[in-house]
Every structure is written in structure tokens, then in C-alpha cells.
Backbone as a ProteinNet text record, in pm:
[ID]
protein_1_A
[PRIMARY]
XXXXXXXXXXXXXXXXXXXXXXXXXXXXXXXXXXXXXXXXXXXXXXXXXXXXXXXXXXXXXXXXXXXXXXXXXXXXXXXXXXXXXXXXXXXXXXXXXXXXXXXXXXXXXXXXXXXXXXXXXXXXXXXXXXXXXXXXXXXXXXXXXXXXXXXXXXXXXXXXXXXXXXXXXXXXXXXXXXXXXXXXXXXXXXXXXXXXXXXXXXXXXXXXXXXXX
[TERTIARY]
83.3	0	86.9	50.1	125.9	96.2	204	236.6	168	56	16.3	147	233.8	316	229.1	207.2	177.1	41.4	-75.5	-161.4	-183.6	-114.8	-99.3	-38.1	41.3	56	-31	-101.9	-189.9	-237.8	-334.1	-458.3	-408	-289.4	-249.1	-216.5	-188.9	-162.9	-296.5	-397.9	-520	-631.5	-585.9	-642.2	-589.8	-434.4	-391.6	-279.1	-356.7	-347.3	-230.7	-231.1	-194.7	-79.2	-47.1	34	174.8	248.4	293.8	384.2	527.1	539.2	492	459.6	381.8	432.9	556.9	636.9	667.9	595.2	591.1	789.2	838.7	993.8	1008.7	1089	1118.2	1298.9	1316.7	1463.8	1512.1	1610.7	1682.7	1708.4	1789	1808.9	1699.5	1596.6	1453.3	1379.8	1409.7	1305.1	1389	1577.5	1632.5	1636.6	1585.6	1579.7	1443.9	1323	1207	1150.7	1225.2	1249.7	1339.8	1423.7	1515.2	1382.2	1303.1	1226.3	1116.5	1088.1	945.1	1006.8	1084.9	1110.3	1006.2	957.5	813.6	743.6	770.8	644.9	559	442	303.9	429.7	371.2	424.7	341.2	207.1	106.9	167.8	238.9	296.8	447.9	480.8	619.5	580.3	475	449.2	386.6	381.7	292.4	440.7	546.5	692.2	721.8	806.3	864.4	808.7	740.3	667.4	751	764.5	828.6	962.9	1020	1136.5	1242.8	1131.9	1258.7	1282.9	1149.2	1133.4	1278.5	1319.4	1431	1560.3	1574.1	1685.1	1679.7	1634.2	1661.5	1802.5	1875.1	2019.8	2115.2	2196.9	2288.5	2351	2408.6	2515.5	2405.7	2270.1	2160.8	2108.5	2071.4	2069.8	2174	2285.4	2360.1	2365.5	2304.8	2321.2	2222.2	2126.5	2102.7	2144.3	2163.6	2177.9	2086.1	2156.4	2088.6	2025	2022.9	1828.3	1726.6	1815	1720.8	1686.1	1702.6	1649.6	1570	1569.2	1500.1	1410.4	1348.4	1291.1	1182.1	1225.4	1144.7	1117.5	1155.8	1080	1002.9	1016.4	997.7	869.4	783.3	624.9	660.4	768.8	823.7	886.4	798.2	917.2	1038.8	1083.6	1270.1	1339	1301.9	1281.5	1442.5	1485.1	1635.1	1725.4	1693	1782.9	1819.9	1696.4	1679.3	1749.5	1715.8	1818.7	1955.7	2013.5	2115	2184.2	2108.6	2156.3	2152.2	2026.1	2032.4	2142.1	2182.4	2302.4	2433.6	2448.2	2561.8	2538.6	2428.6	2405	2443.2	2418.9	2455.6	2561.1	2678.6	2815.9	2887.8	2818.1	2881.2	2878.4	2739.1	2704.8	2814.6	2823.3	2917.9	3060.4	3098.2	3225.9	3312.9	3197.2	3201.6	3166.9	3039.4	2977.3	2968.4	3008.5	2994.8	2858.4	2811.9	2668.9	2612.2	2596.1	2484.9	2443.9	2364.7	2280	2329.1	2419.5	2469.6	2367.1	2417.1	2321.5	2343.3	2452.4	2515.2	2436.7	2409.2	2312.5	2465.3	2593.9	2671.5	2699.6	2706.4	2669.5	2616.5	2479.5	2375.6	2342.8	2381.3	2390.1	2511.1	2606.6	2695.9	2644.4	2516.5	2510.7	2479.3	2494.1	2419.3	2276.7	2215	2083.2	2034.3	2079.2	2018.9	2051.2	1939	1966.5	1914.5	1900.1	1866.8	1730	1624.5	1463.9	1485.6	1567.6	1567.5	1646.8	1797.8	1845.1	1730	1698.8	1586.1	1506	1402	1308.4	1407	1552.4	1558.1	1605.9	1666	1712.9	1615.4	1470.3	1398.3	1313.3	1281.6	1185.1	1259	1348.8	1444.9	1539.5	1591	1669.9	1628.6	1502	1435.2	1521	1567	1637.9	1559.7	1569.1	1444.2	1525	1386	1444	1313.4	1303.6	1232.5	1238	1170.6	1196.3	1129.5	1144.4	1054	1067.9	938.6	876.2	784.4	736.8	618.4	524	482.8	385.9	413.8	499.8	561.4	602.7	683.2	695.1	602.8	480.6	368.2	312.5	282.1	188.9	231.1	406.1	420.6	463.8	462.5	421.5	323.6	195.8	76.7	50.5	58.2	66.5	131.8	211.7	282.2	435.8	481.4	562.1	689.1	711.5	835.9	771.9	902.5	887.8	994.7	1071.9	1160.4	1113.8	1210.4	1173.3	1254.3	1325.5	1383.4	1358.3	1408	1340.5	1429.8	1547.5	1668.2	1616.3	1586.6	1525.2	1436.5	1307.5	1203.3	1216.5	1322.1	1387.8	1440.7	1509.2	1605.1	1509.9	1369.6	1306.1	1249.3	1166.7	1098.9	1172.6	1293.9	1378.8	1360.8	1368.8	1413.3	1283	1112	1001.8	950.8	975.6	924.7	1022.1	979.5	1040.5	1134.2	1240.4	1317.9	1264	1202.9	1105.6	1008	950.9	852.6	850.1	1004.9	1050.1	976.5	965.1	967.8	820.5	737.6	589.7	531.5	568.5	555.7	553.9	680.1	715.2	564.4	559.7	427.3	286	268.6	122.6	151.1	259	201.2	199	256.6	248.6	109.2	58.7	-113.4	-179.2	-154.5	-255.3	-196.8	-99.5	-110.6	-143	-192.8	-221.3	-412.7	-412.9	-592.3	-664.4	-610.2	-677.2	-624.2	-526.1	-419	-346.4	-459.7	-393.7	-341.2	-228.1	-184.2	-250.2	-382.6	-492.9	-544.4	-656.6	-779.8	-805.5	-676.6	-704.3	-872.7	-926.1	-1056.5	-988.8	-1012.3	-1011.8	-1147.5	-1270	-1371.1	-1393.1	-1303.5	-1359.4	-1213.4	-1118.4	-1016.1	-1002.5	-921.4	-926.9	-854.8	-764.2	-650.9	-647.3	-772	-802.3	-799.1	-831.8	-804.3	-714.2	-573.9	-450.2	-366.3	-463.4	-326.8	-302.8	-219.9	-148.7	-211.3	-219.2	-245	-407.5	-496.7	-662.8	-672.3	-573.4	-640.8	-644.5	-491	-491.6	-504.6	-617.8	-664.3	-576.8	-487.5	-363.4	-371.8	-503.9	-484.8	-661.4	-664.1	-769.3	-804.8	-960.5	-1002.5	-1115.9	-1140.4	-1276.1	-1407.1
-120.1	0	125.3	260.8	325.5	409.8	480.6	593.6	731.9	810.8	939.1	1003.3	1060.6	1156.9	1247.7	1300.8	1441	1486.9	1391.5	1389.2	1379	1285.2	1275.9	1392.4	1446.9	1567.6	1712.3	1716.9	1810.4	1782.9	1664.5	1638.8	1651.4	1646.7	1634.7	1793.7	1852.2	2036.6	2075.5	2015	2096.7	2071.7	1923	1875.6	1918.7	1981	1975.8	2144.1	2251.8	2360.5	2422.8	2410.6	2453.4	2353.9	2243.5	2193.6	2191.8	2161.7	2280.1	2174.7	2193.5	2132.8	2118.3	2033.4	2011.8	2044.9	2044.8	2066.6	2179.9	2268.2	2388.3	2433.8	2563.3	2572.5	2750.3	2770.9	2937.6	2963	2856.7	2827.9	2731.9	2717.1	2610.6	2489.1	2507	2448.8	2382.5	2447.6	2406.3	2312.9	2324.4	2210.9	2117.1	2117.7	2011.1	1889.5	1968.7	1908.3	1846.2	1915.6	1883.6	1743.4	1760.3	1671.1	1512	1557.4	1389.8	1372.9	1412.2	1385.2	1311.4	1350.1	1322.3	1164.5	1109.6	962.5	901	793.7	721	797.2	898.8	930	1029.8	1082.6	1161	1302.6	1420.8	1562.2	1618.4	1584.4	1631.3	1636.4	1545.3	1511	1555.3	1551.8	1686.9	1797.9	1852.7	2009.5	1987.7	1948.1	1927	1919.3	1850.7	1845.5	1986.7	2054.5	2146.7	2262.4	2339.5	2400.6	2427.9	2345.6	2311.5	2304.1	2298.6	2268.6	2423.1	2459.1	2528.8	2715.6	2709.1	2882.5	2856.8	2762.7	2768.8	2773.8	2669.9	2598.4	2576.5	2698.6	2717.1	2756.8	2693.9	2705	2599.9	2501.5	2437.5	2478.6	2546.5	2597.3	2568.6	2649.4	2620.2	2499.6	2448	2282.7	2166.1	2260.3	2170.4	2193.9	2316.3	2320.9	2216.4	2093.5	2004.6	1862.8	1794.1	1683.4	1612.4	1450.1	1391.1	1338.4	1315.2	1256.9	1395.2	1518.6	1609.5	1635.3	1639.9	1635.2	1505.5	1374.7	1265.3	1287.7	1361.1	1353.3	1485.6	1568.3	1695.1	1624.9	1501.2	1468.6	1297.9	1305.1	1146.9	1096.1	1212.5	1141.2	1089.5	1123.4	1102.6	1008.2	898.3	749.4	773.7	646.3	641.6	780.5	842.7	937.2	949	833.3	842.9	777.5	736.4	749.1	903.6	911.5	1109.6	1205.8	1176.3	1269.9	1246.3	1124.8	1118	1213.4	1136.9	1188.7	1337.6	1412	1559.3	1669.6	1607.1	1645.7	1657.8	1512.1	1473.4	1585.5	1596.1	1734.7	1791.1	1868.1	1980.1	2014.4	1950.6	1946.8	1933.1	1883.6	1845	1980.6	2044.9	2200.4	2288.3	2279.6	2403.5	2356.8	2184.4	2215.6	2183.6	2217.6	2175.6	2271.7	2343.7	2431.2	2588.7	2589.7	2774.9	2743.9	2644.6	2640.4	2697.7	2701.1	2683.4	2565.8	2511	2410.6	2443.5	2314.3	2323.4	2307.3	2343.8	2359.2	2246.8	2129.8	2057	1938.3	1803.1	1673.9	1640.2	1638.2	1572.8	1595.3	1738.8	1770.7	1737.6	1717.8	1719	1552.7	1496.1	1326.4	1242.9	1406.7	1321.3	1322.9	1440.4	1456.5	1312.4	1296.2	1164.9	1164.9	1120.3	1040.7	1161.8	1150.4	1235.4	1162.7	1105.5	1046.8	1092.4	1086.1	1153.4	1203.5	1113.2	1169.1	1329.6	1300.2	1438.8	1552.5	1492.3	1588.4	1630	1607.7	1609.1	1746	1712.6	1800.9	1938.2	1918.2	2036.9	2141.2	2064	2171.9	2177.2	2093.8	2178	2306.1	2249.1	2343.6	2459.6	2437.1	2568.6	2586.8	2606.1	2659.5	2658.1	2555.1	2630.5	2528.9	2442.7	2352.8	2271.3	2214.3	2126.6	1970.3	1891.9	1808.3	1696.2	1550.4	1469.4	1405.9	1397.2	1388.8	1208.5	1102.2	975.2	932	955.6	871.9	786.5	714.8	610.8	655.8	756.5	828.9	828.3	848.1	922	732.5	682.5	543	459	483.1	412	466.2	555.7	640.2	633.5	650.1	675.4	541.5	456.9	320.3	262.1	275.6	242.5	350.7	429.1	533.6	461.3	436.8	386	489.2	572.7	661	601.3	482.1	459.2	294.8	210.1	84.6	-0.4	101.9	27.3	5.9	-93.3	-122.8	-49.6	59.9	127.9	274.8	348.3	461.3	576.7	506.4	558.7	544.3	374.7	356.6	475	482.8	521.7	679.7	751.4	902.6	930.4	825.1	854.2	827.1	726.9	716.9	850.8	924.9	1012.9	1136.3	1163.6	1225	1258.9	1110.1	1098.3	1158.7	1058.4	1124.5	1258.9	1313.4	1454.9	1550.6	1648.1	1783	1832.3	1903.9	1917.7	2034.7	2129	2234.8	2214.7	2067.5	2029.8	1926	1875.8	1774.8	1875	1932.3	1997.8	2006	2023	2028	1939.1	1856.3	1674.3	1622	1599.9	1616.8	1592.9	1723.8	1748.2	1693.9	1735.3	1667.5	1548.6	1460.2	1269	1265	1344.6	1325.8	1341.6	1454.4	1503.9	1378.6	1290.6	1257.6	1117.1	1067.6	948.9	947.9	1097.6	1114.8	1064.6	1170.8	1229.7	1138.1	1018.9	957.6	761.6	778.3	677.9	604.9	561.8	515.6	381.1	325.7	227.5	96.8	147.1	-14.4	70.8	7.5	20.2	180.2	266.9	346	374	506.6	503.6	568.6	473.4	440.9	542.9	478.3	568.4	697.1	747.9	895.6	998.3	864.5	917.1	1014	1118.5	1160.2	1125.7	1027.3	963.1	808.9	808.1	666.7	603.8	658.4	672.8	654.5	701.4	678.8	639	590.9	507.5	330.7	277.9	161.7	91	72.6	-4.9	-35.9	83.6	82.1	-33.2	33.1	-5.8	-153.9	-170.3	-350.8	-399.3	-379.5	-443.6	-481.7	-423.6	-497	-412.4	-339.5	-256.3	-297.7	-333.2	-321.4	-206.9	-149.4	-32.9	-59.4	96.9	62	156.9
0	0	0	-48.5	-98.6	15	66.7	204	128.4	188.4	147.1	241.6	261	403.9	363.6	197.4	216.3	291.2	263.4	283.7	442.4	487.5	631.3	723.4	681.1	745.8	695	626.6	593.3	670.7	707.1	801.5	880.5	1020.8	1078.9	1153.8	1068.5	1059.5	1097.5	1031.6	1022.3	1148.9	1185.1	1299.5	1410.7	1454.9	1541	1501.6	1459.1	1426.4	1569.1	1692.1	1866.2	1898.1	1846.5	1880.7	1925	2070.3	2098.5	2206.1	2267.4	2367.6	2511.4	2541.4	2673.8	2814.4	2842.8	2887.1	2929.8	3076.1	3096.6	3183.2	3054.8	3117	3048.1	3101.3	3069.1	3030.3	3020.1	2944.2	2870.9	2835.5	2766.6	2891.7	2989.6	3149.9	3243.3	3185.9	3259.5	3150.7	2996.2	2927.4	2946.3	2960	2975.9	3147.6	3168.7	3368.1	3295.7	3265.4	3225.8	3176.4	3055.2	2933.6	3012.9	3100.7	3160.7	3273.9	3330.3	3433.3	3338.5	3237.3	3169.6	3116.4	3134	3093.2	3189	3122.7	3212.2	3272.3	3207.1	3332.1	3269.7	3270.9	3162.8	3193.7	3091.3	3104.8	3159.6	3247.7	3339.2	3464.9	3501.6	3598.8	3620	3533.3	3527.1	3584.8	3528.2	3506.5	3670.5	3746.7	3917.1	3937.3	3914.9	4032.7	3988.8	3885.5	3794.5	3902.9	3930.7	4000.5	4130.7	4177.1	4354.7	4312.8	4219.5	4209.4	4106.6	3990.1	3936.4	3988.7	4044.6	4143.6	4203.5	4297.9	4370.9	4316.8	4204.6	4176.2	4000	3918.8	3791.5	3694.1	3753.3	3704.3	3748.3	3691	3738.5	3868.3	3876.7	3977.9	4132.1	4087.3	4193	4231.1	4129.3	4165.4	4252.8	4219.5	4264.9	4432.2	4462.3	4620.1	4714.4	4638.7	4652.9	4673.3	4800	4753.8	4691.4	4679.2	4555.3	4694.5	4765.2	4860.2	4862.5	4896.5	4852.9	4763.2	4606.3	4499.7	4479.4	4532.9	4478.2	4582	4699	4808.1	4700.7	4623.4	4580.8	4419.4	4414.6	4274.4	4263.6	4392.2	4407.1	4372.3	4324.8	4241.7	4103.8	4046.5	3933.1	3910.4	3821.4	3812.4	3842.2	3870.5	3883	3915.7	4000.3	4054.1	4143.2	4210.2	4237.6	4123.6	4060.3	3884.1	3845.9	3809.6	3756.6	3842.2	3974.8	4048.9	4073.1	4044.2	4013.9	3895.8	3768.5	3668.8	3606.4	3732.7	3695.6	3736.8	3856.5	3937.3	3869.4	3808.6	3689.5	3578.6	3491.1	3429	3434.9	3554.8	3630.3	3606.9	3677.3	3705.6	3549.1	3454.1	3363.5	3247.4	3257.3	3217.8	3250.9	3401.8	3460.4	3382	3395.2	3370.3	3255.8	3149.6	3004.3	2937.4	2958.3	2872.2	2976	3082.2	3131	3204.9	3198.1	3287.8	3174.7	3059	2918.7	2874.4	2804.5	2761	2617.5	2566.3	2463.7	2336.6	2244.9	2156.6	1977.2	2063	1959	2023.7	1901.7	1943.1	2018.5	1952.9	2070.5	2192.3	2241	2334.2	2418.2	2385	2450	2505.9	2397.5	2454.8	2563.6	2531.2	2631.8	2768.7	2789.4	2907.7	3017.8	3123.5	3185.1	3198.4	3159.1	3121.5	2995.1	2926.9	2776.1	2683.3	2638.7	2456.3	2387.2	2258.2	2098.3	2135.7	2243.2	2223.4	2291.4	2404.4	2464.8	2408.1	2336.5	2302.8	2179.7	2078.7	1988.1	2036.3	2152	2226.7	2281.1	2320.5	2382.6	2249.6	2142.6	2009.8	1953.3	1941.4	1869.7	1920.9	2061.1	2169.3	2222.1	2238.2	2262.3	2203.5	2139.6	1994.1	1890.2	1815.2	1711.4	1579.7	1663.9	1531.1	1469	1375.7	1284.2	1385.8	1436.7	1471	1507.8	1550.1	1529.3	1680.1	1774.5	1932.5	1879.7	1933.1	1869.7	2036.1	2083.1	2186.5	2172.8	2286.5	2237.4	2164.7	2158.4	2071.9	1938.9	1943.6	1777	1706.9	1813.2	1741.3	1698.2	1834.6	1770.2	1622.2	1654.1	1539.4	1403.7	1413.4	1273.1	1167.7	1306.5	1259.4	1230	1282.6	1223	1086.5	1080.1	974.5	828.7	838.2	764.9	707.3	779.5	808.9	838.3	902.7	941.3	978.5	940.4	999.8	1080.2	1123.2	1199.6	1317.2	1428.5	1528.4	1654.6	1620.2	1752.6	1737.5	1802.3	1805.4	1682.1	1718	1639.9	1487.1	1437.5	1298	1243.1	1352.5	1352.8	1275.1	1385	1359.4	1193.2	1163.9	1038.3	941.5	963.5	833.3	799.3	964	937.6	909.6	896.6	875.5	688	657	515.7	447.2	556	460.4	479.3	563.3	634.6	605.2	496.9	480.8	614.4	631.1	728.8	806.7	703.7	754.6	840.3	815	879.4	1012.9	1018.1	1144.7	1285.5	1317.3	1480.1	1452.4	1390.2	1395.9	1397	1287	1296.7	1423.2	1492.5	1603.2	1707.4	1709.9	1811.9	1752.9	1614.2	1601.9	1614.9	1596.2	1595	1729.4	1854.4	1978.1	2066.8	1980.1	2011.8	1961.3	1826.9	1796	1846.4	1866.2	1996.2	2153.5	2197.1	2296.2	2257.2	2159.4	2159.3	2101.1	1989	1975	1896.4	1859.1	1817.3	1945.1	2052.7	2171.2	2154.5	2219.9	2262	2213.9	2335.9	2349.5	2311	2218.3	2174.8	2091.8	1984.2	1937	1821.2	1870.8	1850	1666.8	1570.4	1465.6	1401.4	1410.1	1339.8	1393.3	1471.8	1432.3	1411.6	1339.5	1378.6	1149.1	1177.6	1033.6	924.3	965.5	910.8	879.9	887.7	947.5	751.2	673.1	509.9	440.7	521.3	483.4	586.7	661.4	730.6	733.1	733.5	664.4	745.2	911.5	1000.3	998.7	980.6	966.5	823.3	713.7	601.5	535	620.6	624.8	741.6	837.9	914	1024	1051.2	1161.8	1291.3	1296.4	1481.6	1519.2	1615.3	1691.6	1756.6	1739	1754.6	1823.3	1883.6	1965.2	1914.4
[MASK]
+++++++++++++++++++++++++++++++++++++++++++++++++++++++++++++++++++++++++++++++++++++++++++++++++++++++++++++++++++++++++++++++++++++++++++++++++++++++++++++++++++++++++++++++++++++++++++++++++++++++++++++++++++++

């Protein structure tokens, strides 16, 4: 069956016009603390810790006047919550004594940090620097796999196909609508199929391979 992309991202633009990162931050430093916390865990629930946490301690150097039981004690609603505070600390230290305490603005950079890989570095150059870029979370992997957008099986695959089919202009918008529309209606279990608008060109509806409700 033949891939519409173009078609699929028209509908996709038009359905999801606001689409936007979820992820409430007022810097580069804050979507990146943001963005390593939001692993397993919803960005509803980010945005409830983030609150208590970046009024105080919105800058490396500040964070670090935390220990790591006190930082895992102020994020501990947040999966793996003493992982993360480990690894935000490591951040931290690694910002100040690598980059001036700036949030680098290179993917290598940004992956060397401890606990940052491609999804996050991805989210923080496109959401805050404005770089064309492709964040592939469960959302985006599912979706643009049933879609018929990408068929690999890792997230990395997933990135480079949609790379290849998605205008570069258009990676960071993409981005967010397949994330809205695996939130809003392309769920997991039981995505609601008939009232979905894509449901026409997408690979998974049209040969019968997703169960819908």
C-alpha cells in the first residue's frame, strides 16, 4: 500500500493547528531538567513536580546546592525518581564544567550529558533553539508506525526514516502533532479508529492490523 506523508501531514496540521510542547519551562536548562524527568512518566505530571522545584533551583550551579536525597525527596512522584536525580546532578556538574553552565546547543553535546539520549536531546534543540528536529517517543513510534511513516523497530530507525520522509522544515511540527494525535486519539490499546481523520490513509486501519474501539 502506498504511504500518502503528504496527505498525512496536511490532516495532521489541520487537525492539530496549537500543537505545541507540553512541557511547561522558561529556558533552555529548565526544558532540559524537564524533558530527563518526563522519561516514564506523563508531562502532566512533570508540570505538578517542575513548580516546587525550578522557582528555587533554575540554574545548574543552583541545583547543585542540593543533595541527591534532597532532589530525589522533591521529585519522588516522578518514576525512577532516584535514577533522575542522580543523573540531573551529573548534568549539572557536567554544564558548569564543560559548557559555562549553558545548555549546549550541539546533538553531541547534549547526549553526552548523563541520562540524555537523541529523544531528549531532539526536544531540547527543537523546543528551545528552534532547530528542525524529530523527538521519537512512544507516541511518535507508535503512530508513525501504524501510519505507515516509518517501519523500523527502535526509536533511532524510527527518527532517520521520518527524517528521510518529512520535509526538514517540517521535522519539529511533525514532532508534536504525531504526539497530540497518539495522545488524543491513536492510543496504545484500543485506538478510536472511526472517528479518527486519518483513518483513510493510514497503513495499520487499512490492512486491518490494529484493533479499535
Amino acid at each position: 500500500m502506498r504511504v500518502e506523508t503528504g496527505r498525512i501531514l496536511a490532516s495532521l496540521a489541520e487537525t492539530y493547528p496549537d500543537a505545541k510542547c507540553a512541557l511547561v519551562h522558561e529556558s533552555p536548562f529548565e526544558l532540559l531538567i524537564a524533558t530527563i524527568l518526563s522519561a516514564q512518566c506523563t508531562d502532566e505530571r512533570v508540570n505538578m513536580i517542575t513548580p516546587r522545584l525550578f522557582p528555587l533551583y533554575a540554574s545548574p550551579d543552583r541545583m547543585l546546592t542540593l543533595s541527591e536525597d534532597e532532589l530525589a525527596e522533591t521529585i519522588r512522584d516522578c518514576g525512577l525518581f532516584r535514577a533522575k536525580a542522580k543523573n540531573i546532578l551529573a548534568t549539572c556538574a557536567a554544564l558548569l564544567a564543560r559548557h559555562g553552565g549553558q545548555v549546549p546547543q550541539r546533538m553531541v553535546d547534549l547526549v553526552a550529558l548523563p541520562g540524555v539520549g537523541r529523544k531528549t536531546a531532539n526536544v531540547v534543540l527543537s523546543n528551545a533553539f528552534d532547530v528542525p528536529a524529530i523527538a521519537v517517543d512512544t507516541h511518535v513510534f507508535r503512530v508513525a508506525r501504524r501510519l505507515g511513516l516509518a517501519q523500523g523497530d527502535t526509536p533511532e530507525k524510527v527518527e532517520l526514516e521520518l527524517r528521510r520522509r518529512i520535509p526538514r522544515k517540517s521535522w519539529s511540527q511533525a514532532h508534536h502533532w504525531l504526539i497530540w494525535h497518539g495522545r488524543r486519539i491513536c492510543h496504545a490499546r484500543w485506538p478510536e479508529c472511526p472517528r479518527c481523520p486519518l483513518r483513510d490513509c493510514c497503513l495499520a486501519y487499512r490492512s486491518g492490523a490494529v484493533e479499535y474501539r
